[in-house]
Short mmCIF file of the C-alpha atoms (twelve columns), coordinates in Angstrom:
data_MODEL
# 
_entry.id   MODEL 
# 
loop_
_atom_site.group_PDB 
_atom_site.id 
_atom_site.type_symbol 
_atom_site.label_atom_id 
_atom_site.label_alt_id 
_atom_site.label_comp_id 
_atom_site.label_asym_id 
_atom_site.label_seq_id 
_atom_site.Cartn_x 
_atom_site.Cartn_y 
_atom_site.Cartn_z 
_atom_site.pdbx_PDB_model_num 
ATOM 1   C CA . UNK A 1   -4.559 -21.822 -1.712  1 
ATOM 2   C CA . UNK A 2   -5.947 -24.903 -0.382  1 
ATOM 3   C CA . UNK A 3   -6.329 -25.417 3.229   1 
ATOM 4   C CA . UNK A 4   -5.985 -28.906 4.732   1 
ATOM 5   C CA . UNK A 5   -5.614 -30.044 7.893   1 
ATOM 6   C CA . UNK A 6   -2.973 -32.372 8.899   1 
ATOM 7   C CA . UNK A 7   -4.410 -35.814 9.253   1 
ATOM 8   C CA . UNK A 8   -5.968 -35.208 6.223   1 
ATOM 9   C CA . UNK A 9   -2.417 -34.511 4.868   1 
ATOM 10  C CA . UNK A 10  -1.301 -37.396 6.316   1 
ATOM 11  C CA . UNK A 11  -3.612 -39.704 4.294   1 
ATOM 12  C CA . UNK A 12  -3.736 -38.294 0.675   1 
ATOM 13  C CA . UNK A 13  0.024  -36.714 0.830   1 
ATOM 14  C CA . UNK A 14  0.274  -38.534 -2.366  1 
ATOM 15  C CA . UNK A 15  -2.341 -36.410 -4.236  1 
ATOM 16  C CA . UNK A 16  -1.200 -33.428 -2.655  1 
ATOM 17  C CA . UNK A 17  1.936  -33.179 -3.686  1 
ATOM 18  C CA . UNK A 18  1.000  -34.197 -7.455  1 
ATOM 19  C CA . UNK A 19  -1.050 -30.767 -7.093  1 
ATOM 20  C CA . UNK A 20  1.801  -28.858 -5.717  1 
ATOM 21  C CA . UNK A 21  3.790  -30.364 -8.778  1 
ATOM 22  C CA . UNK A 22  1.197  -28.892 -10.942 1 
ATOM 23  C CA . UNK A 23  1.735  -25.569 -9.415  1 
ATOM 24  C CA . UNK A 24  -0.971 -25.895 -6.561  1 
ATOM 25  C CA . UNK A 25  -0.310 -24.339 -2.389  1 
ATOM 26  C CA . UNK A 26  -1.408 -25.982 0.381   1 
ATOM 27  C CA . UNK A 27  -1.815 -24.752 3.907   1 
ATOM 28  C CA . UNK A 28  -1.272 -27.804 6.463   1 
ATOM 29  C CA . UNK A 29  -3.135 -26.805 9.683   1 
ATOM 30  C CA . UNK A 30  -3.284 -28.372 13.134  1 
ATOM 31  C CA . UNK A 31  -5.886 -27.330 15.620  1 
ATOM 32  C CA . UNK A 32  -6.780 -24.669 13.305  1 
ATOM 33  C CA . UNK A 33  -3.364 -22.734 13.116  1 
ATOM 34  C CA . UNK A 34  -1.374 -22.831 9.828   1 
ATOM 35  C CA . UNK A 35  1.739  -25.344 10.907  1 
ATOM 36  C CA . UNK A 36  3.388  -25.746 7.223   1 
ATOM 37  C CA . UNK A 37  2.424  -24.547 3.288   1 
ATOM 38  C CA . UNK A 38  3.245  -26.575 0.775   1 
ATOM 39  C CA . UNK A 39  4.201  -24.761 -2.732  1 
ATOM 40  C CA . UNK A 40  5.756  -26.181 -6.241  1 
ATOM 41  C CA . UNK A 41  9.638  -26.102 -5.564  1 
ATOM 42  C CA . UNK A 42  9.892  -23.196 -8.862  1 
ATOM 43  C CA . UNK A 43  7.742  -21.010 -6.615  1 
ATOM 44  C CA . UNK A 44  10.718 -20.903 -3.936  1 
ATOM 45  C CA . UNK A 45  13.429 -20.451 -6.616  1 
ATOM 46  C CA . UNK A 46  11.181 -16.707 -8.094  1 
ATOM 47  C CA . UNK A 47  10.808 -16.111 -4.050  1 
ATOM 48  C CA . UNK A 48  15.031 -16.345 -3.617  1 
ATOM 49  C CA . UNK A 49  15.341 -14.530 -7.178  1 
ATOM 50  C CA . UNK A 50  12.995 -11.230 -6.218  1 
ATOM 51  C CA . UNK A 51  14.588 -10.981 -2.807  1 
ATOM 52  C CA . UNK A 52  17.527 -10.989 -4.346  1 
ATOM 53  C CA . UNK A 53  16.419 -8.350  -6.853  1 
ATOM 54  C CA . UNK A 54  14.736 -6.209  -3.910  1 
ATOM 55  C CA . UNK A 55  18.045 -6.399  -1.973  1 
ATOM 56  C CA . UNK A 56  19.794 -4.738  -5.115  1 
ATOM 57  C CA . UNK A 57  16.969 -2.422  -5.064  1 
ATOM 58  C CA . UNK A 58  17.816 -1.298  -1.705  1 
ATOM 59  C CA . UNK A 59  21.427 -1.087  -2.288  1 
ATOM 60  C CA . UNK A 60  20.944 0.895   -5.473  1 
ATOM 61  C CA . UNK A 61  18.390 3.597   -3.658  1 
ATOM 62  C CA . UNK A 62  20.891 3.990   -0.321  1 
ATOM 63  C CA . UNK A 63  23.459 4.617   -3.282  1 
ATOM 64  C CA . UNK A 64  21.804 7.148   -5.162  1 
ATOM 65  C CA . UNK A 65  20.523 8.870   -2.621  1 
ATOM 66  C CA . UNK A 66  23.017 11.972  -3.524  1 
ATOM 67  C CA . UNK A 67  22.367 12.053  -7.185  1 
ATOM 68  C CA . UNK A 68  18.660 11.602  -6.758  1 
ATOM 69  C CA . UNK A 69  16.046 13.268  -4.048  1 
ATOM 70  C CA . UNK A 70  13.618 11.212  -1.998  1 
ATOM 71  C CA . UNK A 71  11.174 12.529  -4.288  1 
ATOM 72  C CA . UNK A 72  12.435 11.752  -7.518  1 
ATOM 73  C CA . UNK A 73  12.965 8.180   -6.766  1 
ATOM 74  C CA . UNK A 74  9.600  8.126   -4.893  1 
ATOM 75  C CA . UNK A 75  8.384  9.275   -8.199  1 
ATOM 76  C CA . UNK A 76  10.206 6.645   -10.070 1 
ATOM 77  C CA . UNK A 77  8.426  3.935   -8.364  1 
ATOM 78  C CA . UNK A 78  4.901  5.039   -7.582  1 
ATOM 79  C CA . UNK A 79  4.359  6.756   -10.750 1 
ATOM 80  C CA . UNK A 80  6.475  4.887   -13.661 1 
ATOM 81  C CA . UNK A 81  4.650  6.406   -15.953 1 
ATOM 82  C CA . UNK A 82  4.512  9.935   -15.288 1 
ATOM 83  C CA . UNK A 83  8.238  10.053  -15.212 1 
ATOM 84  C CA . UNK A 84  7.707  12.564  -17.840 1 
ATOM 85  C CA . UNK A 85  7.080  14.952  -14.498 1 
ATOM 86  C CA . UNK A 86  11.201 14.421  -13.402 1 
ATOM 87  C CA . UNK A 87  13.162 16.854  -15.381 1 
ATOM 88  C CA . UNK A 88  14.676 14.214  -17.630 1 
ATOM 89  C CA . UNK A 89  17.726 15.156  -19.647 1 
ATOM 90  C CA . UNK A 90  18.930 16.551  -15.592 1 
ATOM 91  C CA . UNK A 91  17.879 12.731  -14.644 1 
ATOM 92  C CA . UNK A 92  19.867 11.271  -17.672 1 
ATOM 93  C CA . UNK A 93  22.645 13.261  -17.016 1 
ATOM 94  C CA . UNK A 94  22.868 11.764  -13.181 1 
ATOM 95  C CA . UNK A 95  22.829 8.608   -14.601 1 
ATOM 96  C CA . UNK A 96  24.978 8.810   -17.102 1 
ATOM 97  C CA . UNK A 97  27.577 10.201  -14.515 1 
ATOM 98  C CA . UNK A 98  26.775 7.846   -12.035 1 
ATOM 99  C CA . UNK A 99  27.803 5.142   -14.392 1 
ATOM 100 C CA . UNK A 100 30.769 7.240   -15.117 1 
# 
């Protein structure tokens, strides 16, 4: 990310944003303090989609917290690959009849 301060903003906003087009960030900063950060208009439309996604997340976890244990899930997420170490036909079958 590309730091620039405002008056320098100011003066080449043109160029800027042609960067930011191109997929570029830019931090506007006034007396040293970040005031405003510029980023490609895409970049705000990924931001909207993985909140989204984490708020399903969420809901999904506070909803499975009876078919799966803290750990289990934990598991799921910190270790994706050793899911091997979840007993897994039990974990298919509380899918299954969660979806049931």
């Amino acid at each position: 990310m590309t730091t620039v301060p405002v008056k320098d903003a100011k003066n080449k906003l043109t160029q800027i944003l042609h960067r930011v087009e191109k997929g570029e960030y830019f931090e506007i900063k006034r007396h040293n303090k970040v005031v405003a950060i510029l980023s490609p208009k895409d970049a705000i439309v990924k931001d909207d989609a993985r909140n989204e996604f984490m708020a399903g997340l969420r809901k999904w976890r506070n909803e499975s917290a009876e078919l799966f244990s803290n750990e289990e899930i934990d598991s799921i997420f910190t270790s994706p690959r050793k899911i091997e170490n979840l007993k897994r036909a039990d974990t298919i079958s509380k899918i299954a009849d969660s979806w049931n």
